[in-house]
C-alpha positions as CSV (number, residue, x, y, z in Angstrom):
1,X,50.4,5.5,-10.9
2,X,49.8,6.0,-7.2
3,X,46.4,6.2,-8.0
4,X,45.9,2.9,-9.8
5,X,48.0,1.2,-7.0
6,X,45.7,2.8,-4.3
7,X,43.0,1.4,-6.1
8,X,44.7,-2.4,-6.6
9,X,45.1,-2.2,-3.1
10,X,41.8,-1.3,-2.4
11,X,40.1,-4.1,-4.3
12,X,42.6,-6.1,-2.7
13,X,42.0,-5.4,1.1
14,X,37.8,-5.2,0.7
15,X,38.1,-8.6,-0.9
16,X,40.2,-10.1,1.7
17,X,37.9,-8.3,4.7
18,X,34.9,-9.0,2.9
19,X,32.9,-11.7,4.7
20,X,30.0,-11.7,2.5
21,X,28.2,-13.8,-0.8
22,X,27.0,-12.0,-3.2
23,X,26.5,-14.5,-5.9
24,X,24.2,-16.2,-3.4
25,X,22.5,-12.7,-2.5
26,X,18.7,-13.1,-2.3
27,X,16.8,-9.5,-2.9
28,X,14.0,-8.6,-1.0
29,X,11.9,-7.1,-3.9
30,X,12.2,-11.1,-5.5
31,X,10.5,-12.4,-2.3
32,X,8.7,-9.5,-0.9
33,X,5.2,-11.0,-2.0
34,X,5.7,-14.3,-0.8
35,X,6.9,-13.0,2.4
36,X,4.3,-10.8,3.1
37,X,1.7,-13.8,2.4
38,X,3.4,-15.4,4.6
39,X,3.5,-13.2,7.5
40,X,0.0,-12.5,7.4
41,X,-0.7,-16.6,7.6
42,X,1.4,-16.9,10.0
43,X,-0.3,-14.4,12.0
44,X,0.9,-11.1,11.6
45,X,-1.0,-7.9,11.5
46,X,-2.1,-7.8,8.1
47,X,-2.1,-4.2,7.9
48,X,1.7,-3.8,8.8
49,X,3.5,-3.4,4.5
50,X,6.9,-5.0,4.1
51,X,9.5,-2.7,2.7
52,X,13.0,-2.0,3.3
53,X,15.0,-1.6,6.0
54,X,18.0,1.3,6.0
55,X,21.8,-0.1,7.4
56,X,22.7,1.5,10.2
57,X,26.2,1.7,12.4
58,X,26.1,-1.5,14.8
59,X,29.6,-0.2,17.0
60,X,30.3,-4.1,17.5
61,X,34.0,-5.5,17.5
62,X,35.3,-6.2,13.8
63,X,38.3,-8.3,12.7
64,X,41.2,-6.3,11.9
65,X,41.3,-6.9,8.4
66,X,37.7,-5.1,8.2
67,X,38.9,-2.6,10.1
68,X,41.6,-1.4,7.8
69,X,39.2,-2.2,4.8
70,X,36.7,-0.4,6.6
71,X,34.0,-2.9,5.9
72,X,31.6,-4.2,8.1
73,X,30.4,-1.0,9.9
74,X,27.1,-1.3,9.3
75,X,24.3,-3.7,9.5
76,X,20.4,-4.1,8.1
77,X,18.4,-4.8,11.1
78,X,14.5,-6.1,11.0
79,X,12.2,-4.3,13.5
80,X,9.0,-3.1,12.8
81,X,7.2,0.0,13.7
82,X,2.9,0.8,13.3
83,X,2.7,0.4,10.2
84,X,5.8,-1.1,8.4
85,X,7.6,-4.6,8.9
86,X,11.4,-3.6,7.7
87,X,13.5,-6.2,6.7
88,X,17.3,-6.2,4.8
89,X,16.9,-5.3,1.3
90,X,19.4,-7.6,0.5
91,X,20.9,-10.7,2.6
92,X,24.0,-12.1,1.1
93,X,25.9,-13.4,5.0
94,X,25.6,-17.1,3.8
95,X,27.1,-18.8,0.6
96,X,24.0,-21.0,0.7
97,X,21.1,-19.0,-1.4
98,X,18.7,-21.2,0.1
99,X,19.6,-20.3,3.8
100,X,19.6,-16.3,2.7
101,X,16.0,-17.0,1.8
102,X,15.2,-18.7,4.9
103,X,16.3,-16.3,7.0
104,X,13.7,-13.9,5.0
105,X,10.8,-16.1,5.9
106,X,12.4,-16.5,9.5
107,X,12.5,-13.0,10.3
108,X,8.9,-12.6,9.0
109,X,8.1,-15.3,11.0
110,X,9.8,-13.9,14.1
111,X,7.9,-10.7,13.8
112,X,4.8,-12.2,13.6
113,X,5.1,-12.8,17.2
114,X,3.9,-9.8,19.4
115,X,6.9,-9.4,21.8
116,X,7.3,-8.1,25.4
117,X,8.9,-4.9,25.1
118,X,9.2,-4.8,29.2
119,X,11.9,-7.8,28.9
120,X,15.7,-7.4,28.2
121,X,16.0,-7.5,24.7
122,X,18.0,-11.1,24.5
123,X,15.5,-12.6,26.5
124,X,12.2,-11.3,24.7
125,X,14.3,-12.6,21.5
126,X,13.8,-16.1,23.3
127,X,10.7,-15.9,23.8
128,X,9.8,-15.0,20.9
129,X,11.7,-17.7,19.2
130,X,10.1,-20.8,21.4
131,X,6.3,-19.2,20.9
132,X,7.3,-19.5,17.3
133,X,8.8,-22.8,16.8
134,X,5.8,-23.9,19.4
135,X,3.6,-22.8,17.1
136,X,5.3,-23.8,14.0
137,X,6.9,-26.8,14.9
138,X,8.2,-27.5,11.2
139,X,10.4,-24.1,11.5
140,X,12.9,-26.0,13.7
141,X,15.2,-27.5,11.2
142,X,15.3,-24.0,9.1
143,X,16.0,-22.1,12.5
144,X,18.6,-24.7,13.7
145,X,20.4,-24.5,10.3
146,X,20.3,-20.4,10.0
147,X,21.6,-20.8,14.0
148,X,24.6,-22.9,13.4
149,X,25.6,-20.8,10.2
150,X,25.2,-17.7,12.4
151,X,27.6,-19.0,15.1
152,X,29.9,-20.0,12.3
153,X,30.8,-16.8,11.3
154,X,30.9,-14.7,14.6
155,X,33.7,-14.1,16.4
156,X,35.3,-17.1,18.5
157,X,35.0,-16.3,22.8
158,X,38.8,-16.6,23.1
159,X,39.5,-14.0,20.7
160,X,36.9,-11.2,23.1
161,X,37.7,-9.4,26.1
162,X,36.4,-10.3,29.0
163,X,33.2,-8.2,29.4
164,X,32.3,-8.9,25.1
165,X,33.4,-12.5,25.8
166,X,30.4,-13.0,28.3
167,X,28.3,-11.4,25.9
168,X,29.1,-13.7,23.4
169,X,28.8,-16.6,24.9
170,X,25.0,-15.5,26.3
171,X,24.4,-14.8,22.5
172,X,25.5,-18.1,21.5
173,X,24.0,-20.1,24.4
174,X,20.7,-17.9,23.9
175,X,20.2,-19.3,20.0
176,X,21.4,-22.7,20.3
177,X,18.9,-23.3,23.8
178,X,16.1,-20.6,23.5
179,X,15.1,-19.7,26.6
180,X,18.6,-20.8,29.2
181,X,20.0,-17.1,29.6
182,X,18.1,-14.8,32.0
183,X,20.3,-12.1,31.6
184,X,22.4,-10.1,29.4
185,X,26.0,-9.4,30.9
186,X,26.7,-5.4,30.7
187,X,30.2,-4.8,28.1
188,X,32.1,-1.7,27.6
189,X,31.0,-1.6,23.5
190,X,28.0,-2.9,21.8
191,X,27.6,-6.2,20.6
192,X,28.2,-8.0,17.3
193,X,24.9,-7.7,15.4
194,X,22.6,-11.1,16.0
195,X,21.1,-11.4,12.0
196,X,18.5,-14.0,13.6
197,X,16.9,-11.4,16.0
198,X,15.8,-8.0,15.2
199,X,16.8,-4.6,15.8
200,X,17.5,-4.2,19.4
201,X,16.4,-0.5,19.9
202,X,14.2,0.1,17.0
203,X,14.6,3.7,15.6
204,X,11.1,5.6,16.5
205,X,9.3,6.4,13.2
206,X,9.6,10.6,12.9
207,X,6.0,12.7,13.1
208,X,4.7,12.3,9.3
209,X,4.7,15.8,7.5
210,X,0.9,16.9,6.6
211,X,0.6,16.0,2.8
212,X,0.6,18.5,0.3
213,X,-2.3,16.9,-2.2
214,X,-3.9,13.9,-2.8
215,X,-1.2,12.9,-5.1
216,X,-0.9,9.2,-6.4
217,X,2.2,7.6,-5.3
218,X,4.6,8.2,-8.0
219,X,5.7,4.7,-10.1
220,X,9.8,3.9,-10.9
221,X,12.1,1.8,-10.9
222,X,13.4,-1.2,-8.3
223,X,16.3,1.5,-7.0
224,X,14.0,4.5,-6.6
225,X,11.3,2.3,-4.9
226,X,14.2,1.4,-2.1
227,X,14.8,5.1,-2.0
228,X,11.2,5.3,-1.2
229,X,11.3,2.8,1.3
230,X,13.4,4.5,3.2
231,X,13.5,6.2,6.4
232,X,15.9,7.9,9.0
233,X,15.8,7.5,12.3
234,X,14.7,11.2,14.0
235,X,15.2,12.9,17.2
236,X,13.8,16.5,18.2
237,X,16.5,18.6,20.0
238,X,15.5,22.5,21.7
239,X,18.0,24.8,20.1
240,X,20.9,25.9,22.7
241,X,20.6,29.8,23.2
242,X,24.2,31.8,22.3
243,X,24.7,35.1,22.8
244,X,28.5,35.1,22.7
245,X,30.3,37.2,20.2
246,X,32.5,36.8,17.3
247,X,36.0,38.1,16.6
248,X,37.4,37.3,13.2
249,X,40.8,37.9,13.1
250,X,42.8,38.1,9.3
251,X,45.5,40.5,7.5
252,X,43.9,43.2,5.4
253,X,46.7,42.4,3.0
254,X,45.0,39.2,2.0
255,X,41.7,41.1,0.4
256,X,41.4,41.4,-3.2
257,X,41.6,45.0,-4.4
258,X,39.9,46.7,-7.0
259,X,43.1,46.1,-9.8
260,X,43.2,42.0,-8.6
261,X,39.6,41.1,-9.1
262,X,38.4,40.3,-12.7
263,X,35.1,39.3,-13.4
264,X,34.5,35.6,-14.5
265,X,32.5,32.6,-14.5
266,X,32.9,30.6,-12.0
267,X,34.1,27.3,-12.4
268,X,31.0,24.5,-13.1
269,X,32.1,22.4,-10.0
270,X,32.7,25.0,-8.2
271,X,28.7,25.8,-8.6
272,X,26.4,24.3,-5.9
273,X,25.0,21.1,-6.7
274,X,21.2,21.1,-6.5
275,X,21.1,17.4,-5.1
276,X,23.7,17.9,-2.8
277,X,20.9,17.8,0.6
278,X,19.1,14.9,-0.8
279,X,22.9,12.8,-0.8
280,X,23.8,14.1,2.8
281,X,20.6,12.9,3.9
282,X,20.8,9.7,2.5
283,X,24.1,8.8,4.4
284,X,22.7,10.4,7.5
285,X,22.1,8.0,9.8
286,X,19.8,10.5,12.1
287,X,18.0,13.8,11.1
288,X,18.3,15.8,14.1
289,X,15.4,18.6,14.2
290,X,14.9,21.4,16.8
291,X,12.6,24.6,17.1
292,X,13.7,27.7,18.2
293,X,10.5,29.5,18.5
294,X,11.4,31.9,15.8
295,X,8.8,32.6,12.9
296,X,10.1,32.6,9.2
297,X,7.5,35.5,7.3
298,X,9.0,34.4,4.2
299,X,7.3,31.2,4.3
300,X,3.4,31.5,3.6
301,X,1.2,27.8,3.7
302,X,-1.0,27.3,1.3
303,X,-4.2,25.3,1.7
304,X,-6.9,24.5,-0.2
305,X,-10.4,25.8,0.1
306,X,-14.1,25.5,-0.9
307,X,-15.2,27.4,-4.0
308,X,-17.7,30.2,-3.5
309,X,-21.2,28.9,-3.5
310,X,-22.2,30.7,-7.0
311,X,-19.4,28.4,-8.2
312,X,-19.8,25.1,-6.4
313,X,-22.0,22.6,-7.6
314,X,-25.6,22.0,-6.1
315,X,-26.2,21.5,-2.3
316,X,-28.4,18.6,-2.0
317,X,-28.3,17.7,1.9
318,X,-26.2,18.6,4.3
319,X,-25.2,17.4,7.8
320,X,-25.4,13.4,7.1
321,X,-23.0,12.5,10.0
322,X,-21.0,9.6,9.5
323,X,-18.9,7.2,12.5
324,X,-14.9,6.8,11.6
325,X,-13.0,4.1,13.6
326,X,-10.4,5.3,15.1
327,X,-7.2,2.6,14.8
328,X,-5.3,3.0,18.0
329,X,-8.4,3.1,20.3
330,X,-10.2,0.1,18.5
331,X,-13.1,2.1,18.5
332,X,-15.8,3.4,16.5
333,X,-15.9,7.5,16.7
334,X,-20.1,8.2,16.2
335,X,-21.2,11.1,14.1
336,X,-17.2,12.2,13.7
337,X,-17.7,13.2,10.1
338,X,-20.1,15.6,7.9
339,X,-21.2,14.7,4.9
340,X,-22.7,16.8,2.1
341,X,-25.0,15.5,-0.8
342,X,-24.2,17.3,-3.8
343,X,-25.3,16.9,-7.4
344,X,-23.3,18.5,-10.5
345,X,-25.2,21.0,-13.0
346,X,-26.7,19.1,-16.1
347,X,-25.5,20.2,-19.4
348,X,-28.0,19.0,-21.7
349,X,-26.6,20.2,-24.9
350,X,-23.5,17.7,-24.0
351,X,-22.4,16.2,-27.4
352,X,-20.5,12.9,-27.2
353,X,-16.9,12.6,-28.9
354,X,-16.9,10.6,-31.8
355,X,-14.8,8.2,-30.8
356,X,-16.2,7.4,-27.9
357,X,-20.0,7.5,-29.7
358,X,-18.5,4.8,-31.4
359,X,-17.4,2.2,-28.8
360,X,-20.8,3.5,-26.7
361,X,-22.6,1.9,-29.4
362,X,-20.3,-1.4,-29.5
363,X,-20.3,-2.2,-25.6
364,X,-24.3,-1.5,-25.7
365,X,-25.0,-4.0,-28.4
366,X,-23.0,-6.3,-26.8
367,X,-25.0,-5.7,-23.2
368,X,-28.0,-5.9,-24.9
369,X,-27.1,-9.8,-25.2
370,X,-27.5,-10.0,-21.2
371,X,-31.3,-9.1,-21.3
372,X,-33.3,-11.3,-19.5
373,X,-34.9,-13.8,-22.2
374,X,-37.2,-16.5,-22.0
375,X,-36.1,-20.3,-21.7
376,X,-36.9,-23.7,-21.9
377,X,-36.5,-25.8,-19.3
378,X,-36.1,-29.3,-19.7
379,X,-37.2,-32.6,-17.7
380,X,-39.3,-30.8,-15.4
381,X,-42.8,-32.8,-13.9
382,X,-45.5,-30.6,-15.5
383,X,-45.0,-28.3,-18.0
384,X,-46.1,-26.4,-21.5
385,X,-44.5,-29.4,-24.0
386,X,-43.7,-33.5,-24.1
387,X,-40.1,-33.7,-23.5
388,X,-39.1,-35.8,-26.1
389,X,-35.9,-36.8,-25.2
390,X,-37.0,-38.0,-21.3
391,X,-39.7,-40.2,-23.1
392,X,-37.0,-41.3,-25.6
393,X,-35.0,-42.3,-22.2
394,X,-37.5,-43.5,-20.5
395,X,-38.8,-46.0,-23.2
396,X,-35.2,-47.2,-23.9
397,X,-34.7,-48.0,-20.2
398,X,-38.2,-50.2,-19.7
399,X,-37.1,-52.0,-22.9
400,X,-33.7,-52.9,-21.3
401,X,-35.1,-53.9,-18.5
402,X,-33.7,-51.0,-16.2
403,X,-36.0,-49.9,-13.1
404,X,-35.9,-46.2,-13.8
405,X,-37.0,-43.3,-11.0
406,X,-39.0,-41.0,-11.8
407,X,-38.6,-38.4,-14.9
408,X,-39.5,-35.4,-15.8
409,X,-41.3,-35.7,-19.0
410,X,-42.2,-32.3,-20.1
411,X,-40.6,-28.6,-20.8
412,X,-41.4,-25.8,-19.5
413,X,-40.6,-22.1,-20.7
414,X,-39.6,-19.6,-18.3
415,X,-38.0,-15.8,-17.9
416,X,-34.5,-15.6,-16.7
417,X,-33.7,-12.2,-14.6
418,X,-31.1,-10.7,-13.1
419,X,-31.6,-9.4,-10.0
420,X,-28.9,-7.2,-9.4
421,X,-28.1,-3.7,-8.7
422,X,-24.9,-1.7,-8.5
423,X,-24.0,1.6,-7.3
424,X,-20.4,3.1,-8.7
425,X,-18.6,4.9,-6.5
426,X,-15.3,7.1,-7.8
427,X,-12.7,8.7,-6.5
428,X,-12.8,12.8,-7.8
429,X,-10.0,14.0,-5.5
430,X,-7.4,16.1,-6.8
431,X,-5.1,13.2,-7.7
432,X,-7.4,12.7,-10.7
433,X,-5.8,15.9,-12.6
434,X,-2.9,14.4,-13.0
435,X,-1.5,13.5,-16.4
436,X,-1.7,9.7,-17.2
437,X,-0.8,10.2,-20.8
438,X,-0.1,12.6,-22.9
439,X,-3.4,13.5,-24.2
440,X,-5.5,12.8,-20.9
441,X,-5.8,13.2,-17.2
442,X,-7.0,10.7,-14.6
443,X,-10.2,12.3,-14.5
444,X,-10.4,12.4,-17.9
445,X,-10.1,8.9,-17.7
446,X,-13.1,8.7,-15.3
447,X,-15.7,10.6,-17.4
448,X,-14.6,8.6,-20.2
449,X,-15.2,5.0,-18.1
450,X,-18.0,6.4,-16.4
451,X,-19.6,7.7,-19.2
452,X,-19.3,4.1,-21.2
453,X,-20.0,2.1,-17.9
454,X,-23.3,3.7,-17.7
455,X,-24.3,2.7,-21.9
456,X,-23.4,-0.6,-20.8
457,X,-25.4,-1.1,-18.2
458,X,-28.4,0.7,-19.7
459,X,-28.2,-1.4,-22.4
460,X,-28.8,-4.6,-20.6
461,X,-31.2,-3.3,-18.4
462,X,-29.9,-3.2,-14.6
463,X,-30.4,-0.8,-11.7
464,X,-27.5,1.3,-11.4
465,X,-26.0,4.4,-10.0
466,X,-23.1,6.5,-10.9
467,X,-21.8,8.4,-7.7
468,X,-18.3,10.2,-6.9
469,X,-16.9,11.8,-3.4
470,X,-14.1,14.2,-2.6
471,X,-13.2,15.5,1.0
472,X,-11.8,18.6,2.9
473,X,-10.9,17.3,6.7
474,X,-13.5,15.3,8.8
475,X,-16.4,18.5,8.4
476,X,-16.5,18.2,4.7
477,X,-17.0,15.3,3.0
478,X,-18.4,15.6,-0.9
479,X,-20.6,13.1,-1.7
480,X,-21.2,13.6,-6.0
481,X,-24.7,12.1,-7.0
482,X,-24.7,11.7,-10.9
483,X,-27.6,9.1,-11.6
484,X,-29.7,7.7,-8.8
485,X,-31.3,4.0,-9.1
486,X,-34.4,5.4,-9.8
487,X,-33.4,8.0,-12.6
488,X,-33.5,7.6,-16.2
489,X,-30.0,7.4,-18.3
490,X,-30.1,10.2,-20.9
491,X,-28.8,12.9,-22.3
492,X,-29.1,15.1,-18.8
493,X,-27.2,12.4,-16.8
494,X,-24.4,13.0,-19.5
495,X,-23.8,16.2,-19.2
496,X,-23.6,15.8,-15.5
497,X,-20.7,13.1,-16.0
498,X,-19.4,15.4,-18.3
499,X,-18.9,18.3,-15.8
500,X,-17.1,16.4,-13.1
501,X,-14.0,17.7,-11.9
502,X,-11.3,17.3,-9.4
503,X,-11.7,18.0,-6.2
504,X,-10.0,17.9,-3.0
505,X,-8.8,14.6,-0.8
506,X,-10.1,10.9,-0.4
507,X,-12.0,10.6,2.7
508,X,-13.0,7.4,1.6
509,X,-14.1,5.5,4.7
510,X,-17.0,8.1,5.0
511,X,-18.1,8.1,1.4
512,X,-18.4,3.9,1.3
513,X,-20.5,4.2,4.9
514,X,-23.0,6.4,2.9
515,X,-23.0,3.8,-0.1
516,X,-23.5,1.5,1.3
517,X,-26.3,2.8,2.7
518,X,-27.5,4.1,-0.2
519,X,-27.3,0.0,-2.2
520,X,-28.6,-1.2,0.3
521,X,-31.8,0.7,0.2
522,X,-32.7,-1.6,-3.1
523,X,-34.1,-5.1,-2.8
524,X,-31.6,-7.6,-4.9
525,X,-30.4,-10.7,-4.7
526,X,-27.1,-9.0,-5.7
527,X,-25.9,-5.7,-4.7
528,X,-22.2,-4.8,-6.3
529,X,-20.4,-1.9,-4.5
530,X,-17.8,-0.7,-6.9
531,X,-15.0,1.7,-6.3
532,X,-13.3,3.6,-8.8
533,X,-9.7,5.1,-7.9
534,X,-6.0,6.1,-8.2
535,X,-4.3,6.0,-4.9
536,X,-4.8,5.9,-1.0
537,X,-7.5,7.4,1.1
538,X,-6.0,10.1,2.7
539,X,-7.1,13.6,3.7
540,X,-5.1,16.6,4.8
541,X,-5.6,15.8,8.5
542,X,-4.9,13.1,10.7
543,X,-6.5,10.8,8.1
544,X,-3.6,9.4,6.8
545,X,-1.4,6.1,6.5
546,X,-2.6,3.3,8.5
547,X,-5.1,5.4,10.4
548,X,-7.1,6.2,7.1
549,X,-6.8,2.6,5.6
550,X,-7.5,1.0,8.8
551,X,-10.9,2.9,8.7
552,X,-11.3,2.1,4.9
553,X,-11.0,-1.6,5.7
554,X,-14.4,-1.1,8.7
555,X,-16.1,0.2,6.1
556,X,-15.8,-2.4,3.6
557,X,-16.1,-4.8,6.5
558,X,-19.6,-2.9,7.1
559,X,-21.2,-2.8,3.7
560,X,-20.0,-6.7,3.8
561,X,-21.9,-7.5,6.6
562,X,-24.6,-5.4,4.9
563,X,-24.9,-8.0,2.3
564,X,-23.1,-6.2,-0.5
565,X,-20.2,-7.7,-2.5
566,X,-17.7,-4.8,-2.9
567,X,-15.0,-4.5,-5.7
568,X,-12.2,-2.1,-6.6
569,X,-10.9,-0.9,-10.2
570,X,-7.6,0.9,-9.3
571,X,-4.8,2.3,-11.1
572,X,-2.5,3.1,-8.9
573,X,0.9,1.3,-9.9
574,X,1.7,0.0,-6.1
575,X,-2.1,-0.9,-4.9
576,X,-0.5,-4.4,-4.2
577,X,0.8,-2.9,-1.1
578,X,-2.2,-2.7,0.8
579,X,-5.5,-3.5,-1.3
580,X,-5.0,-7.0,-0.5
581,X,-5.8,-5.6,3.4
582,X,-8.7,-4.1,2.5
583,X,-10.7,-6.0,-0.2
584,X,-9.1,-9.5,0.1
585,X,-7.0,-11.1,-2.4
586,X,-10.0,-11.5,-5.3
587,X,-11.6,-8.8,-4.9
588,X,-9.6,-5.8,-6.6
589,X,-8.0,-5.1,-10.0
590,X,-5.0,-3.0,-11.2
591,X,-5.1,-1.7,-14.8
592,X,-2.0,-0.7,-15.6
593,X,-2.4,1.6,-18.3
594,X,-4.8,3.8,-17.7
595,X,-5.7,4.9,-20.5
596,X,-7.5,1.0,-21.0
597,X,-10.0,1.5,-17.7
598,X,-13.0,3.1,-20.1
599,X,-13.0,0.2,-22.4
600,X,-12.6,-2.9,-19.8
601,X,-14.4,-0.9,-17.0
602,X,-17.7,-2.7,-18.7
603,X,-16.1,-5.8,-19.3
604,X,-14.8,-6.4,-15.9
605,X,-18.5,-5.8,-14.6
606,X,-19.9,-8.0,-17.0
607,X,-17.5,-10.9,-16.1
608,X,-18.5,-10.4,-12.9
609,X,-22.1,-10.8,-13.1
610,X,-22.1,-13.6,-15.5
């Protein structure tokens, strides 16, 4: 009984405190492509991805209702770090839907702005809110809405102190006449959070822990992608140094002896719960780390390594070095990375699976449809034939009476060519052994597309090459040469697609540099650059996160300006997030089963060569 009344009461309080809509709630994963469209056109660094942004305590003055509810501790600031805009997961503060959406586009808008970080916070948050409505003149009735509704549900002056009530009423005068208040009056206890500005001190994003593989980001549901998006504020503390001792003081009479103790199971909840660190980090607000210079020998790091060289495939140059740009410098870093030339051992006696035999023969009878043919060309001035229907025309309008210009009276037959060559690049990191199915890996699936890619294109008679790279730090990139321009497509080249295997991490800035330089060796009116892959470039040092895609984006800016169209075929689950940065909006393509990339591989390349 006192339990169900505890929990009446509960129900009751928490609505009564409650100060919140949530039939009017708007989600950020409904709006979260929109938004980020719209931050980038606003002008926002495009690389920045949008995800979620963790509640944290604010410390501000609460009615007292919240306070015995114990509501309202926390809010979901927006502030934005190197590589992340964070906004609210979810924004449910108005009973208007509409204005919970606008204040979505608002922040993004807001953020957009590159702000002073040497100004007070409240007046940097004016700043940045007259450049943006300068800018964006239209933004003024949305801001002045979301500004009135703000002030509507804050706390009213007369209620504060006298210290908060000076706060408050900068606050207030600071939204409702950007730019008026110079200074932010000093209060004994924070402020009540300001939902139109964002976070005041932004939580520093922790060092990044040096990845483990070359992994493919791993694909769920709506609630574990929040999880995901995720992070904890950090801080690194040096250990404090205790020698003191320890006396434990208890009655000998309260031991067990030998007759008392009998031997059974313990309890399951008295059992320790597996996932019990993952919950206590969740509702930690901030990790604290320290080191206290002592070594643990129990903990040995494993790293991966090059095979021996009787075991490796063939050295075919070595030494190509390779710039990188460097982010945070904005600058290009000559010769920083090694590349090797390799080329994998031919296995003539490869037989091909029936199966795939099978739709080899389809996709090559269909290619074969896209060999240059000869044509007729009509109304042209000189020519092989009469064009019998321009003197048809022609006759019809002198009869008429109609002055006529001059037509082309005859036909003329012609070859049609296509002038085009494309070099294939894919990804062979370790990622790609990795189950996709259960009857296949990734790099299953990649000797299986390239393998049918490459009967295609033989078939209808271009210039292609089949290529694949791999990397172990900046000193070893592994640059995979299956079938150069110039080689023949048989039963050798096969085998070599046939013996590819994963190998290490996805340097990928490096190995699109020596593509491109590689297409654009041949003479073409159309050069296609394609890349074949499953996740992020990343490598097992600093390469990583925005550093590694920032340089993967140069790249493809390079081969670009190099006068090669570049395309990606991906199957990573969340390439939305940033292969719009790096290729554009047109000019990627998810598959998302997998297990589907051999057979529309060739399709997708014949679509876009049409």
């Amino acid at each position: 009984m006192e339990e169900y009344v505890g929990e009446l009461w509960h129900r009751f309080i928490t609505k009564a405190a409650t100060r919140r809509y949530p039939a009017a709630a708007v989600a950020l994963d409904d709006v979260v492509r929109p938004l980020a469209i719209y931050f980038r056109a606003l002008g926002g660094d495009p690389g920045l991805a949008v995800s979620g942004a963790r509640a944290e305590k604010h410390g501000g003055r609460r009615r007292w209702l919240e306070k015995v509810a114990s509501t309202n501790q926390k809010f979901e600031y927006a502030w934005r770090d190197e590589e992340t805009l964070r906004l609210p997961e979810r924004i449910n503060l108005f009973e208007s839907a509409a204005l919970n959406r606008d204040l979505y586009y608002w922040l993004a808008a807001l953020n957009a702005v590159a702000l002073d970080a040497s100004q007070p916070w409240i007046v940097r948050n004016q700043q940045a809110t007259l450049h943006t409505l300068a800018r964006f003149p239209g933004l003024r009735p949305r801001y002045h809405s979301l500004a009135e509704a703000v002030i509507a549900q804050r706390l009213m002056p007369p209620t504060l102190r006298g210290d908060e009530r000076a706060q408050e009423l900068a606050i207030r005068q600071a939204l409702l006449d950007p730019g008026s208040v110079s200074a932010f009056p000093a209060a004994s206890r924070p402020f009540q959070p300001v939902p139109l500005w964002p976070h005041p001190a932004p939580p520093q994003r922790a060092a990044a822990l040096p990845p483990k593989g070359d992994g493919a980001p791993e694909s769920g549901s709506g609630a574990a992608q929040q999880k995901r998006r995720r992070k904890h504020a950090a801080e690194r503390r040096d250990v404090e140094e205790r020698n003191d001792g320890m006396l434990m003081l208890f009655r000998a009479e309260s031991l067990f002896s030998w007759a008392e103790f009998v031997n059974v199971n313990r309890p399951q909840d008295d059992e320790e719960d597996p996932g019990a660190g993952e919950l206590a980090a969740e509702d930690m607000e901030k990790l604290t780390m320290t080191r206290d210079g002592k070594t643990s020998a129990a903990r040995v790091r494993f790293d991966l390594d090059l095979p021996a060289a009787i075991e490796d495939d063939t050295v075919l140059a070595t030494g190509i070095l390779l710039p990188e740009w460097h982010w945070k410098k904005r600058q290009l870093l000559p010769g920083h990375v090694s590349l090797s030339e390799m080329s994998v051992d031919e296995n003539p006696g490869y037989v091909m699976p029936p199966a795939l035999r099978r739709t080899a023969g389809r996709l090559r009878r269909q290619f074969q449809a896209l060999v240059p043919q000869r044509q007729w060309l009509k109304g042209q001035p000189d020519g092989e034939e009469i064009d019998l229907d321009a003197w048809g025309q022609l006759l019809a309008d002198r009869a008429g009476g109609v002055a006529s210009a001059d037509h082309g009276l005859y036909r003329a037959q012609v070859n049609q060519q296509r002038d085009l060559a494309c070099l294939l690049l894919a990804d062979l990191s370790l990622s790609t052994d990795a189950y996709v199915s259960d009857h296949a890996r990734t790099i299953d699936v990649i000797r299986d597309s390239l393998m049918l890619f490459a009967e295609a294109l033989d078939g209808c008679g271009d210039r292609f090459a089949l290529c694949g790279f791999s990397s172990l730090r900046r000193g070893q990139v592994r640059f995979h040469r299956l079938k150069d321009f110039d080689e023949r497509y048989d039963a050798g080249i096969r085998g070599r697609i046939a013996g590819i295997r994963p190998g290490y991490y996805t340097r990928m800035g490096a190995a699109i540099r020596h593509a491109t330089t590689l297409l654009s060796q041949q003479k073409h009116s159309q050069r296609l650059l394609l890349l074949l892959t499953d996740g992020k470039p990343n490598d097992i040092d600093h390469y990583e996160g925005r550093y590694a895609i920032e340089d993967t984006r140069v790249a493809l800016h390079e081969a670009k300006q190099a006068g090669l169209r570049p395309f990606c075929v991906t199957i990573d689950s969340e390439a939305n997030d940033y292969l719009p940065h790096l290729f554009g909006s047109g000019g990627y393509v998810v598959i998302r089963k997998p297990d589907d990339l051999p057979r529309e591989l060739p399709l997708l390349y014949a679509q876009m060569t049409r």
